[in-house]
Rosetta silent file (secondary structure, phi, psi, omega in degrees, C-alpha in Angstrom):
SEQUENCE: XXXXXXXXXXXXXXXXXXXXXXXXXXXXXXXXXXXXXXXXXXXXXXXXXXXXXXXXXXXXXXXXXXXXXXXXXXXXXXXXXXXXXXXXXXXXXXXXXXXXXXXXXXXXXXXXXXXXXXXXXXXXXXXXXXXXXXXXXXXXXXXXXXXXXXXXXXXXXXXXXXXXXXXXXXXXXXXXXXXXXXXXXXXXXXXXXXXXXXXXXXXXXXXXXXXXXXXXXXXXXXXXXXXXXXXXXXXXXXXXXXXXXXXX
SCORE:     score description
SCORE:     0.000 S_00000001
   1 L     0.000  148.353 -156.246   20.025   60.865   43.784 S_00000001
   2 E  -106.470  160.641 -179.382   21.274   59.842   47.458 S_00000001
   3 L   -44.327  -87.091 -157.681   25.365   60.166   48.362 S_00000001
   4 L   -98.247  177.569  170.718   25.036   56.120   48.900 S_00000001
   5 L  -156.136  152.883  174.077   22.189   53.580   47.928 S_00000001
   6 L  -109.336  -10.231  153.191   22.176   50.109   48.825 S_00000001
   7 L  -137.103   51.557 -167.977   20.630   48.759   45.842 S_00000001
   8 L  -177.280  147.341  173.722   20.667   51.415   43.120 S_00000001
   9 L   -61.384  173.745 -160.316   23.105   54.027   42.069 S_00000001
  10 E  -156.364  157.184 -172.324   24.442   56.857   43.864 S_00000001
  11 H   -36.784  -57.481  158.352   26.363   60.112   43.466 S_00000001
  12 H   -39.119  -33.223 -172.181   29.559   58.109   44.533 S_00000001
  13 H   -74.667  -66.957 -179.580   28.534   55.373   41.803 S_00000001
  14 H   -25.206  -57.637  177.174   28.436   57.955   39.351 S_00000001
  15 H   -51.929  -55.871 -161.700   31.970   59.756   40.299 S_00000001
  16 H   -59.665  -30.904 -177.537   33.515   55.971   40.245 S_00000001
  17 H   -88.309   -9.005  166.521   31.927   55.335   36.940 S_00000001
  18 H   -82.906  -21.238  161.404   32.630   58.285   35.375 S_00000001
  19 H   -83.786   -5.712  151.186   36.528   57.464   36.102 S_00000001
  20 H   -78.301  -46.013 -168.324   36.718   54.107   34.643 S_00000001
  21 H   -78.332  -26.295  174.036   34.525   54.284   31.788 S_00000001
  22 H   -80.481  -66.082 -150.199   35.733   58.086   30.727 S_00000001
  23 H   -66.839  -62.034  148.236   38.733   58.934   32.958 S_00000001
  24 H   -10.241  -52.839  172.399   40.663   55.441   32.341 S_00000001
  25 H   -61.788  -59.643  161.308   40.080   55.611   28.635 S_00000001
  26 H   -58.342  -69.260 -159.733   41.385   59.148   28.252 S_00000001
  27 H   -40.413  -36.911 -140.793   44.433   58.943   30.491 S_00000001
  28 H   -72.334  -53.189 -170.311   45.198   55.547   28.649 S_00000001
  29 H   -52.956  -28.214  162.060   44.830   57.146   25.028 S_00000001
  30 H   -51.605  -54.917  177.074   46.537   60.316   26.252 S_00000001
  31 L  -154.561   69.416  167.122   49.444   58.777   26.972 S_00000001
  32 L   -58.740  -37.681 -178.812   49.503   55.939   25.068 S_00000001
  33 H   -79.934  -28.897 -168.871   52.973   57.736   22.496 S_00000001
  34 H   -81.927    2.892  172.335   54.737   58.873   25.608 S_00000001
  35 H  -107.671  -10.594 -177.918   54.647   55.107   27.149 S_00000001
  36 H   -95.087  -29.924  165.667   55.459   53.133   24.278 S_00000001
  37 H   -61.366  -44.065  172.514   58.435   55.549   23.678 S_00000001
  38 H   -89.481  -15.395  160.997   59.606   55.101   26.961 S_00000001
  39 H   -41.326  -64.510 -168.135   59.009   51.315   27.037 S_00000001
  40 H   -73.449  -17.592  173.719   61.201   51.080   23.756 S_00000001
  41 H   -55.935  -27.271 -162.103   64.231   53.121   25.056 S_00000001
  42 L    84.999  -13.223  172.679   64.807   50.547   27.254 S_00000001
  43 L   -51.615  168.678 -152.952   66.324   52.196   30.027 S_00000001
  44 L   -79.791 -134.084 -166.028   67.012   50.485   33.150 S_00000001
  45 L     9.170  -18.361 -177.238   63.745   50.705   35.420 S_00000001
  46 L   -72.927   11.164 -162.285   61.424   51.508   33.049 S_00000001
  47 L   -97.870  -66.275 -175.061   59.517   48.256   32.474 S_00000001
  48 H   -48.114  -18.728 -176.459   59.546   48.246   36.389 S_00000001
  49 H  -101.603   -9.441  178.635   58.021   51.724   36.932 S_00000001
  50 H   -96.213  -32.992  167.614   54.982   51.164   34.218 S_00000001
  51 H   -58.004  -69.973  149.099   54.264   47.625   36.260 S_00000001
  52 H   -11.777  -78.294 -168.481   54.197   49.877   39.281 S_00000001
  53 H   -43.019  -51.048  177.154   52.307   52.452   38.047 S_00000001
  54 H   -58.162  -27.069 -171.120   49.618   49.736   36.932 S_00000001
  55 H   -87.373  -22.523  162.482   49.407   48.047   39.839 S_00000001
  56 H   -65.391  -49.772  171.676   48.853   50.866   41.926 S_00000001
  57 H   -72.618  -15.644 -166.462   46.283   52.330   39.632 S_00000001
  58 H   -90.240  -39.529  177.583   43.989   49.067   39.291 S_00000001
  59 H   -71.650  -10.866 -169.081   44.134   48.581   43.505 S_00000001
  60 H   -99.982  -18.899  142.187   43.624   52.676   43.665 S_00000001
  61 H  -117.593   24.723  168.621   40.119   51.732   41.995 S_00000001
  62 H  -107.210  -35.223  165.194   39.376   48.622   43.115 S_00000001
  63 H   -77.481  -25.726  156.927   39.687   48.840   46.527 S_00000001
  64 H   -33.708  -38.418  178.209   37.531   52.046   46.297 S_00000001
  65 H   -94.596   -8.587 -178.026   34.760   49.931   45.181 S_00000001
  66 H   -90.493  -18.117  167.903   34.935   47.167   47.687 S_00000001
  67 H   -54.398  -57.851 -156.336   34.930   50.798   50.432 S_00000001
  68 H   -82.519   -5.665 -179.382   31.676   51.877   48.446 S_00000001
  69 H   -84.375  -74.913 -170.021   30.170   48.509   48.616 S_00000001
  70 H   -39.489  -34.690 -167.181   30.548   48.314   52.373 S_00000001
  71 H   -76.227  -50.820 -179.156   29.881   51.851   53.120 S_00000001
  72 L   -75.689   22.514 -158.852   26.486   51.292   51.059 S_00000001
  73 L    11.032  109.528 -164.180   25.719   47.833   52.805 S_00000001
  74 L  -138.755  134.456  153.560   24.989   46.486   49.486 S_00000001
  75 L   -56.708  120.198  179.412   24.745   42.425   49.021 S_00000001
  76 L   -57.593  -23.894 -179.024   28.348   41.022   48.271 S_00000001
  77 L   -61.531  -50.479 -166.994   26.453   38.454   45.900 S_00000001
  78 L   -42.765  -37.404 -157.597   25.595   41.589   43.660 S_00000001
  79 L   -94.905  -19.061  173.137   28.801   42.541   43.282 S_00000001
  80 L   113.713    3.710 -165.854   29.869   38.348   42.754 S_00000001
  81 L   -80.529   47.188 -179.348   31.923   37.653   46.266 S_00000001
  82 L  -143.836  172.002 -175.426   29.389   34.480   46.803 S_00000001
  83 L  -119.561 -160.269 -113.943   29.610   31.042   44.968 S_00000001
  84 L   154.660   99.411  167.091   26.542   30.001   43.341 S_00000001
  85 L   -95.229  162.642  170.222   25.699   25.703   43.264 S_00000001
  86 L   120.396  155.353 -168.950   23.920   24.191   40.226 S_00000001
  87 L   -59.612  -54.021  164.038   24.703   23.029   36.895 S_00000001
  88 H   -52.805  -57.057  172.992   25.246   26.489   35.080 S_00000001
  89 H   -56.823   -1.335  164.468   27.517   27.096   37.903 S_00000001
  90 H   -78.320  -54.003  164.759   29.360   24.131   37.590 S_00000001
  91 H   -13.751  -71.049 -175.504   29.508   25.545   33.780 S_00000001
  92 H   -61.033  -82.167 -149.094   31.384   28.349   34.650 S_00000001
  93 H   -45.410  -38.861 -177.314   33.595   26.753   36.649 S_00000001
  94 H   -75.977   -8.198 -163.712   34.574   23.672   34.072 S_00000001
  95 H   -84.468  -47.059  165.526   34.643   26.407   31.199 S_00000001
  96 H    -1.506  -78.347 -179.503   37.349   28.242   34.075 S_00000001
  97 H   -34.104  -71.097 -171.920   38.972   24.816   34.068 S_00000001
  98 H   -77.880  -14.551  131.496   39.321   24.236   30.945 S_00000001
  99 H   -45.553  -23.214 -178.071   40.796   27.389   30.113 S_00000001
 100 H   -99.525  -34.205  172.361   43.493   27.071   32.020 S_00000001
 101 H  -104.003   22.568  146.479   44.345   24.152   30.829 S_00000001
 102 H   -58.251  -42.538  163.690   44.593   25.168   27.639 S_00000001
 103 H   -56.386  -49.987  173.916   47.115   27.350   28.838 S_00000001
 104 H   -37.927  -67.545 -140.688   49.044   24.483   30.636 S_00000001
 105 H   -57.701  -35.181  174.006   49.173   22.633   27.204 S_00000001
 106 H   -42.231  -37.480  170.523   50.503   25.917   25.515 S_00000001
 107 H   -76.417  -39.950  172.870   53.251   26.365   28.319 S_00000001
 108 H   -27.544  -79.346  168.357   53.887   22.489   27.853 S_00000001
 109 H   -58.864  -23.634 -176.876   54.852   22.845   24.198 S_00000001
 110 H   -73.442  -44.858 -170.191   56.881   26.110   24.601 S_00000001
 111 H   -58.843  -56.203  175.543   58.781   24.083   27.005 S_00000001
 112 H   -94.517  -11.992  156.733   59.670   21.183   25.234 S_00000001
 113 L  -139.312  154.840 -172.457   60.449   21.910   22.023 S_00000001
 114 H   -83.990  -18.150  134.554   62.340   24.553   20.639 S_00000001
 115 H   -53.842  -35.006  170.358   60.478   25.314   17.389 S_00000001
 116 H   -62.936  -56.994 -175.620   57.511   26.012   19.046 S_00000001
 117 H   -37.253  -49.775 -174.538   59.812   28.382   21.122 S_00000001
 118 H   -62.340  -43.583  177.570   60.976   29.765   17.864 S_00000001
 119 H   -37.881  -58.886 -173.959   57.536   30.342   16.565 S_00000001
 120 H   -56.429  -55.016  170.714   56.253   32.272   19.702 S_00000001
 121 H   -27.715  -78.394 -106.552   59.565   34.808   19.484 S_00000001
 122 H   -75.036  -40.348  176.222   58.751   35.336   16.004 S_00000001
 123 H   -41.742  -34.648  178.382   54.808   36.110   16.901 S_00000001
 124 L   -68.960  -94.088 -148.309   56.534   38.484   20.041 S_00000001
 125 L   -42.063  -13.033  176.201   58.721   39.958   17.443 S_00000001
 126 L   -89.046  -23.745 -166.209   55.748   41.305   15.221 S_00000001
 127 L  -136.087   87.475  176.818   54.373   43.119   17.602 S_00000001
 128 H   -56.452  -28.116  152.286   57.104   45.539   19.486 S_00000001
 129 H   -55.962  -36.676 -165.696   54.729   47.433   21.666 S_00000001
 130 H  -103.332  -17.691  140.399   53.560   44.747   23.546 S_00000001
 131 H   -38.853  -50.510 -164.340   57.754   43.244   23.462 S_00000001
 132 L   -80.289  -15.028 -148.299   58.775   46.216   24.715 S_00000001
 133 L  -120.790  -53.358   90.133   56.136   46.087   27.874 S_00000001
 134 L    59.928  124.978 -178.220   57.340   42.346   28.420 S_00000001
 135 L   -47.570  167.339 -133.099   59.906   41.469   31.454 S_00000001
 136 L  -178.481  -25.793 -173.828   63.074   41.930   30.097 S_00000001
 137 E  -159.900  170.305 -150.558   65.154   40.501   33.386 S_00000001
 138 H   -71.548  -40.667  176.298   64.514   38.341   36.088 S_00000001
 139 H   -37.228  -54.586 -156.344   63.443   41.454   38.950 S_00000001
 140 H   -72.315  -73.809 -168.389   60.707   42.520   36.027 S_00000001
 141 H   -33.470  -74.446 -156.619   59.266   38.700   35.511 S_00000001
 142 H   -42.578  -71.336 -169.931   58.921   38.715   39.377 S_00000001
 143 H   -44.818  -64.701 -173.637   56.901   42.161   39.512 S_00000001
 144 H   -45.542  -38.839  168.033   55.180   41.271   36.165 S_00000001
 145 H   -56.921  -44.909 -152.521   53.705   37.799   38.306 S_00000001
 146 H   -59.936  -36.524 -177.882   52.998   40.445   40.892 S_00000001
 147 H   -73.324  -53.383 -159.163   51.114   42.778   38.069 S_00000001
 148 H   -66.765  -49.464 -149.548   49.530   39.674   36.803 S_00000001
 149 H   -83.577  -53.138 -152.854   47.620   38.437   40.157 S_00000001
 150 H   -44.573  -91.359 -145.106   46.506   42.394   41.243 S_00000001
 151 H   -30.243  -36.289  162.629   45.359   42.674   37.708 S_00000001
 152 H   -63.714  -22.016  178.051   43.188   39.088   38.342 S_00000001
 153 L   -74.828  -77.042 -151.999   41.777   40.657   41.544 S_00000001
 154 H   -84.567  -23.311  167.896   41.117   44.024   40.573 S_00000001
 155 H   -66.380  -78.130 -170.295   40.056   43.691   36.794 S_00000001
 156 H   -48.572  -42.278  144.378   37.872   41.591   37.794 S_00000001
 157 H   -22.888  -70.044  179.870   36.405   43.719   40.418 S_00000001
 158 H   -41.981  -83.739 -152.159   36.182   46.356   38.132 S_00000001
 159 H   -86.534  -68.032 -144.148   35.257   45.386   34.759 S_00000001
 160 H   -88.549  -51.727 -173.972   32.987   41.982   35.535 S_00000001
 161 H   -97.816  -35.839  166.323   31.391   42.648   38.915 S_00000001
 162 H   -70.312  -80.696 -154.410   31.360   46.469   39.435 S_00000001
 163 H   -68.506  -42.163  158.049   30.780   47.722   36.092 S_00000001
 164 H   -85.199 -120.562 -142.828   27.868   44.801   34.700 S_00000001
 165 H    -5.567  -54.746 -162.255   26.284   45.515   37.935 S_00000001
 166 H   -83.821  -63.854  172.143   25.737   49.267   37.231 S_00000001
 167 H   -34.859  -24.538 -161.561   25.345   48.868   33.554 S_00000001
 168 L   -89.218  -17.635  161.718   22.912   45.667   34.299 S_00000001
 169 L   -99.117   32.316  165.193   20.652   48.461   35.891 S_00000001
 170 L  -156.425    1.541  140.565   19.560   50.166   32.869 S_00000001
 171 L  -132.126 -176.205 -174.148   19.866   47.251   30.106 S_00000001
 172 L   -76.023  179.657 -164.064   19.927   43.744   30.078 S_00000001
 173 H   -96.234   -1.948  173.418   22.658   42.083   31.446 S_00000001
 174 H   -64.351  -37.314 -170.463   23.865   40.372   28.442 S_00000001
 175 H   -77.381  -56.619 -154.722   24.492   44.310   26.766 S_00000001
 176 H   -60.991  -29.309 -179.132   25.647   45.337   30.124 S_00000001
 177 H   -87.120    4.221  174.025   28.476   42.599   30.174 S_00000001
 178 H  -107.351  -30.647  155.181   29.197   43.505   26.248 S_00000001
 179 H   -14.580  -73.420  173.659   29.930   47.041   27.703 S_00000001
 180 H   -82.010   -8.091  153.972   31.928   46.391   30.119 S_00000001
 181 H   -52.935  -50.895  160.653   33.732   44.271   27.976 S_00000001
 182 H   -42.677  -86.756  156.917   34.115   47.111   25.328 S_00000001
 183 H     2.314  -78.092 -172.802   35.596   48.951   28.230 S_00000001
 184 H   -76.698  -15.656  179.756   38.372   46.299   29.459 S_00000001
 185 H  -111.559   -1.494  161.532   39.644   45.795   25.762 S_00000001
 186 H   -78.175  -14.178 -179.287   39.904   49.401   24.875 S_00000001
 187 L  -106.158   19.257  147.438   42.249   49.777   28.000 S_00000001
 188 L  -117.041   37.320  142.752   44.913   47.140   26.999 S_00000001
 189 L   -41.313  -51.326 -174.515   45.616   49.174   23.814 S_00000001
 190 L   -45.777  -43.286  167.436   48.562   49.653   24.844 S_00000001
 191 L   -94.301   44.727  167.312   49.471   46.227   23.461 S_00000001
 192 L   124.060 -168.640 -163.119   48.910   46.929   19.917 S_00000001
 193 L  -124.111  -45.888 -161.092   45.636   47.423   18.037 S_00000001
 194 L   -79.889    4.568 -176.749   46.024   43.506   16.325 S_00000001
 195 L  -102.512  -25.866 -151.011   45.979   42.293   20.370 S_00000001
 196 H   -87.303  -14.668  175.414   42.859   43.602   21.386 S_00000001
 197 H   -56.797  -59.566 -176.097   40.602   40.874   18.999 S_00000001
 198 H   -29.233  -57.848 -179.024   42.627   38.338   21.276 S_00000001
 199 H   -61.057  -47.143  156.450   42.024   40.361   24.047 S_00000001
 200 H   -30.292  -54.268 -173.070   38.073   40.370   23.505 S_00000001
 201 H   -68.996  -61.732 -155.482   37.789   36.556   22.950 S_00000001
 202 H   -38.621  -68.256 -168.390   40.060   36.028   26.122 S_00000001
 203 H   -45.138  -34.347 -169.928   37.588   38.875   28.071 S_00000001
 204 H   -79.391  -22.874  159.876   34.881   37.749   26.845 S_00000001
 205 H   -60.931  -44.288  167.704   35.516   33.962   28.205 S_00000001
 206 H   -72.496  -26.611  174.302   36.142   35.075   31.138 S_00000001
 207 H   -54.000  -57.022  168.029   33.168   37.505   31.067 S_00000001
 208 H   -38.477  -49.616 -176.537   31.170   33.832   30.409 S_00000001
 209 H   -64.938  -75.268  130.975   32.687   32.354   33.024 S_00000001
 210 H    27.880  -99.132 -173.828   31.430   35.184   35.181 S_00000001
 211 H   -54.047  -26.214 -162.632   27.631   34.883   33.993 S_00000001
 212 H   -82.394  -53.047 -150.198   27.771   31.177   34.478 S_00000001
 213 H   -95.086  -49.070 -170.599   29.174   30.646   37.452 S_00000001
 214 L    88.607  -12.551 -167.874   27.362   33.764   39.195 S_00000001
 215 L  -121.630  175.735  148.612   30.412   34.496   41.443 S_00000001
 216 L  -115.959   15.649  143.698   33.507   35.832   40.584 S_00000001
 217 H   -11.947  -53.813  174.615   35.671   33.790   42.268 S_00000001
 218 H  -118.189   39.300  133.184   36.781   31.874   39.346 S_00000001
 219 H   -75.303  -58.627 -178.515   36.742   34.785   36.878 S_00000001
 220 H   -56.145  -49.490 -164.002   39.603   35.972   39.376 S_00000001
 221 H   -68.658  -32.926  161.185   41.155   32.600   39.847 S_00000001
 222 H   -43.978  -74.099  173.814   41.025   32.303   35.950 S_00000001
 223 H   -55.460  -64.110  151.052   42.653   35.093   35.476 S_00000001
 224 H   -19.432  -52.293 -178.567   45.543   34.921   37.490 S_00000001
 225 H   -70.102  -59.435  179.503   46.406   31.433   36.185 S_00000001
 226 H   -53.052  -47.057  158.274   46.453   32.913   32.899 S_00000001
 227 H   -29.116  -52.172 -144.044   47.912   36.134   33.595 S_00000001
 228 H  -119.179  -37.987 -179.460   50.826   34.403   35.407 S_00000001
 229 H   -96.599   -3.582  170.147   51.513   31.238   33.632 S_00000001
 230 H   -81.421  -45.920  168.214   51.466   32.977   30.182 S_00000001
 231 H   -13.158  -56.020  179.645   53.950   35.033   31.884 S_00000001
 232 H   -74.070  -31.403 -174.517   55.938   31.956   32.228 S_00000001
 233 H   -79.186  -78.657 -161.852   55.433   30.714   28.786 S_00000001
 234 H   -30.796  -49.801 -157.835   56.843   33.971   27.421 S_00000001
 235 H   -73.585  -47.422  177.155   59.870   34.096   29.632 S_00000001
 236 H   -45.410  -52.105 -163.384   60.415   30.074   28.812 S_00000001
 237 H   -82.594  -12.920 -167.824   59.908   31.137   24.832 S_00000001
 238 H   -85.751  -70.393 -142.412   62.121   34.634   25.205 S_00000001
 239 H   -78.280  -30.912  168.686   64.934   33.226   26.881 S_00000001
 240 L   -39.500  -31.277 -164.007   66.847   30.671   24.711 S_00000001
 241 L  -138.795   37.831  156.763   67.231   33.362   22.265 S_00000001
 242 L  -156.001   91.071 -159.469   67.828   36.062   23.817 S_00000001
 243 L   -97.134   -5.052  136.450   70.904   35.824   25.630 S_00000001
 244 L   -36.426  -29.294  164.383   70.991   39.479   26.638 S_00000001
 245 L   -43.100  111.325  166.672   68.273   38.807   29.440 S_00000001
 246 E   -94.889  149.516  135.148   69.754   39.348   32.802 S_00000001
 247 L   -45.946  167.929  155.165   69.003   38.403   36.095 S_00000001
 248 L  -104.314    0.000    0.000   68.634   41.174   37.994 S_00000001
């Protein structure tokens, strides 16, 4: 097997793939009790040093793979950096579309009336892991957008164009994209066990979007918006009723 390849795997593919789909997985499950403990103390930085942390580690393997792409002159389509014309590709893009503005309507109602607002606490309030990981003051929202966009960049990177590429070259690519799917919702454990069905449908739309579309361009752009304007709905649905929130 050669160091690099330019259309087939390569020692390097191997190392990178043995640290997301193994090395990722352990570290998360390893120390999954020690992060939700310190998440729930509440002390002051700690929301801010686990956004950190993430944001470091998803650009600490995502830029690796855009290195190993280059280094291996490899086609950038393969990996999804190319757009894609035609009527499935249109697909992707309106299902994109129309994702987001599902979200819109969702921030829309949080916004304007205050039962929906209540509802959405009480839905936060069942599930305390993923509350506790939630911005908590204005410094943290800001960071948390910041956490939101890497995570649209580099997830995507990752899980939809690195990871169904490699997989897509030993089954088909429909199994290889339910892989790497498997993959991206076993690493946001962290917000509960009852999140990750959510988290599936969500990946898995975007995963669609993805296949459809052929690029990932608006798998990224998709993600972001969501990432970042749920953000907003939370903080909108949080803050009436919780008048402990500080700026920072």
């Amino acid at each position: 097997m050669p160091f690099l390849s330019a259309d087939s795997l390569s020692l390097v593919d191997i190392a990178m793939l043995a640290v997301i789909v193994i090395g990722l997985p352990v570290e998360a499950l390893f120390n999954l009790k020690k992060a939700r403990l310190e998440l729930a103390s509440g002390k002051p930085g700690v929301r801010i040093k686990h956004y950190t942390q993430t944001i470091l580690l998803l650009w600490g393997i995502s830029l690796p793979i855009i290195v190993l792409w280059a280094s291996g002159d490899r086609a950038w389509g393969l990996l999804g950096f190319e757009l894609q014309t035609g009527p499935i590709a249109l697909a992707g893009w309106g299902l994109a579309a129309a994702m987001c503005l599902f979200f819109v309507f969702q921030y829309a109602s949080i916004a304007r009336s205050e039962s929906a607002r209540q509802e959405f606490r009480h839905g936060l309030e069942k599930n305390p892991n993923m509350s506790n990981f939630l911005p908590h003051t204005d410094a943290e929202r800001r960071l948390f957008n910041v956490l939101g966009i890497s995570a649209g960049i580099a997830e995507e990177i990752i899980f939809r164009g690195y990871l169904i590429w490699a997989f897509a070259l030993f089954m088909p690519i429909w199994a290889a994209a339910l892989a790497a799917l498997a993959v991206f919702t076993l690493l946001h454990l962290y917000q509960g066990a009852n999140q990750l069905f959510g988290i599936f449908i969500l990946g898995a739309l975007v995963t669609l979007v993805f296949l459809l579309s052929g690029s990932i361009w608006p798998a990224i752009a998709v993600h972001i918006f969501v990432d970042v304007i749920n953000n907003q709905t939370i903080w909108k649905a949080r803050a009436p009723a919780s008048p402990g929130l500080q700026a920072a």
